[in-house]
N, C-alpha and C positions, 0 to 999 in steps of 0.2 A: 302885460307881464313885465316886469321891470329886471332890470339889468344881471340884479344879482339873482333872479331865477334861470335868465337864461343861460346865464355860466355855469348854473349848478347842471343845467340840464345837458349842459355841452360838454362838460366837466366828464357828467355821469358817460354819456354816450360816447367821449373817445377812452373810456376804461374797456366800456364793454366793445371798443372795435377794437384795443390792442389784445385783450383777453381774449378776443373770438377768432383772430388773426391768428393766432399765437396757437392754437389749439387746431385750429385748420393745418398751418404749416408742419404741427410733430404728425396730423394725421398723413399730409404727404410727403413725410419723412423730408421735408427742406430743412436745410441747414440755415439758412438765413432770418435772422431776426431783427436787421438795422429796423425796418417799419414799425415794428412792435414796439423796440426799445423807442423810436423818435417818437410816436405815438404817446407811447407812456409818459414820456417824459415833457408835452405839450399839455396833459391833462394833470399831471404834476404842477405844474408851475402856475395853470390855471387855480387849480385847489389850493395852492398856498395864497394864492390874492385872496379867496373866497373864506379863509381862515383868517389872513389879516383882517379883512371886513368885520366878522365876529367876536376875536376874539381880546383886541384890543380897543383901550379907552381910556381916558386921563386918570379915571379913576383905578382902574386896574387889568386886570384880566377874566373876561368870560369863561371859566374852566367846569363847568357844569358836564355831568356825564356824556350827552351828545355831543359837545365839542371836541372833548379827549380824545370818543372815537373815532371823531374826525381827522382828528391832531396825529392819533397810532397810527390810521390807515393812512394818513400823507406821507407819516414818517415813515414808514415801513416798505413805501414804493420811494420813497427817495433814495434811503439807507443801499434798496436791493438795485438801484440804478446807478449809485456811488458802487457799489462791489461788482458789478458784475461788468464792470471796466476793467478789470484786472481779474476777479475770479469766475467762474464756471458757476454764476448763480440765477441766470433770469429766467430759470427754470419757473423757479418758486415765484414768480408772479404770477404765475395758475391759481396759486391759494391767494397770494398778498393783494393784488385786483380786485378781484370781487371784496376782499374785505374790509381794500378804501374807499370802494364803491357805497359800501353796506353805510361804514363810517359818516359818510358827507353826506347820504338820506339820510340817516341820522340827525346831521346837522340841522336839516332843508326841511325834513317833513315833520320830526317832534325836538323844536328847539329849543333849547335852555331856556328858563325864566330868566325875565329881564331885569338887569341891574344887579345881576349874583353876582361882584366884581369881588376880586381878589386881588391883596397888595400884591406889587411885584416882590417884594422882600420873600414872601410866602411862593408867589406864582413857581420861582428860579426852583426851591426846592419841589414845587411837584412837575413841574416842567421836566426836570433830571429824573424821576422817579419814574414817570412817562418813559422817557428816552433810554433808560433801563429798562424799561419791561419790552419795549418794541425790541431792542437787538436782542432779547432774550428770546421773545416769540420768533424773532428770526430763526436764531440757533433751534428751538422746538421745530421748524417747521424742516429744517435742514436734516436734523435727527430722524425724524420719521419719513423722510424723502431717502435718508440713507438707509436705513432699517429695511422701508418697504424694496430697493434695487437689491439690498442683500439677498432678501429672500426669493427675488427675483431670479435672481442668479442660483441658488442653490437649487431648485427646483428647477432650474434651466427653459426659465419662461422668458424669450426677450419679444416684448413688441417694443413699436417705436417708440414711445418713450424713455425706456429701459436703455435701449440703443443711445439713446441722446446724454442720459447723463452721463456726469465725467464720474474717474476711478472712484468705487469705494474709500480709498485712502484719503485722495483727495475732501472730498465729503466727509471723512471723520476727519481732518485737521482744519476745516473750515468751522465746523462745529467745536470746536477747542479755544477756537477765536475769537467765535462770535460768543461763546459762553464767558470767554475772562472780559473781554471790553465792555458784556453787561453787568459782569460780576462789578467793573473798575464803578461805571454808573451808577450802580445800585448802592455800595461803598458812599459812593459820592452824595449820594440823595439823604440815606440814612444821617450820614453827617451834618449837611443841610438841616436835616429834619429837627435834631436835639439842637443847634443855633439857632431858629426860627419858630419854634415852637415852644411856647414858655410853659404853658401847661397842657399836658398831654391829657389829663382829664378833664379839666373845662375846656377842649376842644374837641374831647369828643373822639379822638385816635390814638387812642392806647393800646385795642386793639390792632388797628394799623400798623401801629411801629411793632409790636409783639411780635405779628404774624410776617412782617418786615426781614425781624432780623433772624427767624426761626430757616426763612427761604435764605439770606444770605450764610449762616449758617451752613446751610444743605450745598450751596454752591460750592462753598469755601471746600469744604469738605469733597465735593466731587475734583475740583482742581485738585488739590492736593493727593486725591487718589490717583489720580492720572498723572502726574508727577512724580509721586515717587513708589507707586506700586503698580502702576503701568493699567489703571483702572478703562476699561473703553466698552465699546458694543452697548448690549440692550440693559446692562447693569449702569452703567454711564447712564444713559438716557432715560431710563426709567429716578432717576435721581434730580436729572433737570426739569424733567415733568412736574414734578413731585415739588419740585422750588418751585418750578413757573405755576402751579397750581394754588399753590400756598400764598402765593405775590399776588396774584389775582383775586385771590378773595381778599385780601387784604385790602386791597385799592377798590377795582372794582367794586367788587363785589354789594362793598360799604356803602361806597358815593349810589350802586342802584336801590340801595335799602333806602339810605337817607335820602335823596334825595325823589323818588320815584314812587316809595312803597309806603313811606313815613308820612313825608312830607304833603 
């Protein structure tokens, strides 16, 4: 077995001990999560070596659909390991765990065809377009973590969990947050996208950008209602979805047609 499968395997198996850790400790209601978080963040830093290995090359960058996955679920436990130093967030590595897990067998067990390299000129903008859609899914998953304690509360159900999360408040302004700094990325990629890309139909993503700006649109539009008309709750969130759905078929969706079902 060679090097780089035992890291994938080591990789894989300290997610699944801080993920199982983690879920032990709400079942007996401990407060303590420093093992989890250090845990996580040992198998973090391993999965970023195991991502340099793949996805760089003189020639350019490996970004084929399993790597992305790879790439979202790295970045998704890094992003929630940068916040949850300051906010009330390592909750949500219940969901983001298993889905870097999912990401990196992705990688390990159906890996990109070899030599798909892409210029870095191109990579930057889908690299930002990635990095947008992760703090987006962030905010998604924060939404519906919020949603679900709401209704938790109104119905007057608390188990441990329920106990463990911080204020609903809190939770909706965490969501406001993570929704503008994806909105700032998503901005940022878009703009990328029209410098980097000279023809949008001899490459093939016209639909991409379409479906692009239709989500950034929807965002804009939710900021802006929550700014100046005081827009929030399940009407808010049902709006992010709705962009974060739209984004994902766009990206997604397309790279698993072309590259998976097409090709």
């Amino acid at each position: 077995m060679s090097t780089f499968e035992l890291l994938t395997l080591l990789t894989l198996a300290l997610y699944a001990l801080s993920w199982g850790k983690l879920l032990f400790t709400l079942k007996q209601a401990d407060q303590s999560r420093t093992f989890c978080f250090n845990v996580l963040a040992v198998a973090s830093v391993l999965h970023a070596g195991l991502l340099g290995h793949v996805l760089f090359a003189p020639e350019g960058m490996s970004l084929g659909l399993s790597n992305l996955s790879s790439l979202m679920g790295w970045w998704s436990v890094l992003l929630l390991l940068l916040s949850s130093t300051r906010q009330p967030t390592f909750i949500l590595s219940l969901v983001l765990t298993p889905l870097a897990a999912l990401g990196l067998s992705a990688m390990f067990f159906w890996p990109d065809q070899a030599n798909s390299y892409i210029g870095y000129d191109l990579a930057s903008h889908i690299l930002t377009s990635i990095l947008a859609y992760t703090i987006l899914s962030l905010a998604i998953a924060q939404a519906l973590t919020w949603i679900w304690l709401n209704s938790q509360l109104k119905s007057k159900q608390f188990n441990t969990l329920a106990n463990q999360l911080p204020p609903l408040q809190v939770m909706e302004n965490l969501f406001f947050k993570m929704i503008r700094v994806g909105f700032a990325f998503l901005s940022l990629s878009i703009l990328t996208g029209f410098l980097f890309l000279d023809d949008m139909f001899a490459q093939h993503v016209v639909h991409k950008t379409l479906l692009s700006l239709l989500a950034w649109l929807m965002f804009l539009g939710l900021i802006i209602g929550q700014n100046h008309y005081g827009l929030r709750g399940q009407k808010a969130v049902r709006i992010a979805m709705g962009g974060f759905i739209i984004l994902a078929l766009g990206f997604l969706g397309s790279k698993l047609v072309i590259e998976r079902l097409v090709s």
